[in-house]
Rosetta silent file (secondary structure, phi, psi, omega in degrees, C-alpha in Angstrom):
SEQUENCE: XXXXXXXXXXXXXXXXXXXXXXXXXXXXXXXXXXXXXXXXXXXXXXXXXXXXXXXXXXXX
SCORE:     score description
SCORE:     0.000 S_00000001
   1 L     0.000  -29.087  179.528   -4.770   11.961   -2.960 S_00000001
   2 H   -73.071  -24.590  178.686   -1.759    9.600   -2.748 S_00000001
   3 H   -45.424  -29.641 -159.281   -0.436   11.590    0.151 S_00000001
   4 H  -110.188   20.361  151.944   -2.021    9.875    2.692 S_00000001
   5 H  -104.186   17.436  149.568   -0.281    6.314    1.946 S_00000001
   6 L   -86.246   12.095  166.858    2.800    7.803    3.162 S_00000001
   7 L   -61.948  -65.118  179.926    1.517    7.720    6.518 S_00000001
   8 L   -22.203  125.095  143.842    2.801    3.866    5.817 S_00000001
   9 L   -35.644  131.352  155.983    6.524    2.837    6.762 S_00000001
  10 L    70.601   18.623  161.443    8.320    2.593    3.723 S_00000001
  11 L  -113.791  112.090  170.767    5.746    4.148    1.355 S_00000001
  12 L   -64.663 -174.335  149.202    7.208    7.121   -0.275 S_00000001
  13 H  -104.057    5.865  161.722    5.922    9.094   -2.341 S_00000001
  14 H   -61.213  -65.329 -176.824    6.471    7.156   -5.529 S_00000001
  15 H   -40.073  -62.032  174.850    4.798    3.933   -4.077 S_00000001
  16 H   -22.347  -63.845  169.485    2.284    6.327   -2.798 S_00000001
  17 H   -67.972  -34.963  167.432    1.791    7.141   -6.312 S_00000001
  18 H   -95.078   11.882  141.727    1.924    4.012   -7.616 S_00000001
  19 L   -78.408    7.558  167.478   -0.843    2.134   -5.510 S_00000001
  20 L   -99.264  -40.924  156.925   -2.983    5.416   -6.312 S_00000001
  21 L   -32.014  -32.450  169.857   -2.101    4.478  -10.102 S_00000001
  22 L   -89.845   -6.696  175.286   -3.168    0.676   -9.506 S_00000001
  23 L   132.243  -23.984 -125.801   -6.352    1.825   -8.703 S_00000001
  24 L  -140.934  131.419 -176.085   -6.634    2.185   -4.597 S_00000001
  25 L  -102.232  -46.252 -151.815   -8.048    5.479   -3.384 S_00000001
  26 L  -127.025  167.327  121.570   -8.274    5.456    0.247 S_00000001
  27 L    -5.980  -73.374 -178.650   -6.272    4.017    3.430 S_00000001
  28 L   -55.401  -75.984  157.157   -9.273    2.365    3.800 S_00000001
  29 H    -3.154  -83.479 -160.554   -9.324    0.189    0.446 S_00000001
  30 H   -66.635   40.879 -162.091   -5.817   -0.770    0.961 S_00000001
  31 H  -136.062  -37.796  155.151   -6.370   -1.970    4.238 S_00000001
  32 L   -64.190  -20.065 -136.314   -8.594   -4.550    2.623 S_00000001
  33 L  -105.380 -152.386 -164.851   -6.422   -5.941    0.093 S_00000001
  34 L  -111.008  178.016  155.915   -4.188   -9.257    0.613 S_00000001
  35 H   -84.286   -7.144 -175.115   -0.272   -9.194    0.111 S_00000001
  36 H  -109.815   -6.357  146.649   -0.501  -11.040   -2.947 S_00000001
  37 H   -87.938   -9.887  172.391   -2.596   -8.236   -4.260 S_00000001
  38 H   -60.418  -51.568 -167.191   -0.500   -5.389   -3.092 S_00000001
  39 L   -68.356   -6.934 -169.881    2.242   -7.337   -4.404 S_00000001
  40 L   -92.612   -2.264 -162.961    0.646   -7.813   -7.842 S_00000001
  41 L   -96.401  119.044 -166.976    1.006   -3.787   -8.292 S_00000001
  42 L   -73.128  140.217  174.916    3.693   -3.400  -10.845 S_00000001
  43 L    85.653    5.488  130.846    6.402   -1.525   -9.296 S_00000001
  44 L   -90.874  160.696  177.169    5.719   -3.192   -5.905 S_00000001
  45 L  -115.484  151.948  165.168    7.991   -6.372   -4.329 S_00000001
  46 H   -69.500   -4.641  177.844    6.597   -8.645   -2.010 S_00000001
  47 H   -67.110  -35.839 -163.745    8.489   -7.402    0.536 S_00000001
  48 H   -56.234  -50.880 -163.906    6.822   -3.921    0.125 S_00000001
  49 H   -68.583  -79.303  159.184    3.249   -5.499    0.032 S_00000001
  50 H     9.873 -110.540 -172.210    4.693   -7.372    3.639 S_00000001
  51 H   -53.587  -32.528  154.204    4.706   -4.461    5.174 S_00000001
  52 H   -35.985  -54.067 -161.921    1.625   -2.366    4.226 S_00000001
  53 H   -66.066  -61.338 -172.200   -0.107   -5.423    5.066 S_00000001
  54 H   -68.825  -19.805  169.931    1.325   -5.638    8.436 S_00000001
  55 H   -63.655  -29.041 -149.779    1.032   -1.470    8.746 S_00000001
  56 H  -112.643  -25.350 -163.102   -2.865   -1.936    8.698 S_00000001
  57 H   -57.953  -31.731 -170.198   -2.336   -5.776   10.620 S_00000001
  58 H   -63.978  -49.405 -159.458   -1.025   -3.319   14.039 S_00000001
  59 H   -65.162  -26.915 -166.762   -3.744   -0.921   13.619 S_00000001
  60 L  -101.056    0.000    0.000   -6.466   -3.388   14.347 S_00000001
């Protein structure tokens, strides 16, 4: 199920596993969340949560 946040720049698959580990199932989900909750995901940096956030920020 974590496979498909490695569509994301610069989500592997560890991050990949660990935002499916923090909880967040879909694309969709994380697409909601802020950077300072991405960033609150142990074994994320804020830089990381940066760019997700700005990964879904293109798309719309």
């Amino acid at each position: 199920m974590s496979d498909q946040f490695t569509e994301i720049k610069y989500v592997g698959e560890h991050r990949a596993d660990v935002l499916s580990q923090a909880g967040y199932t879909s694309l969709e989900e994380l697409s909601q969340a802020t950077k300072q909750e991405v960033a609150s995901v142990d074994g994320l940096d804020e830089a990381i949560a940066e760019r997700i956030v700005h990964h879904f920020e293109k798309e719309r």
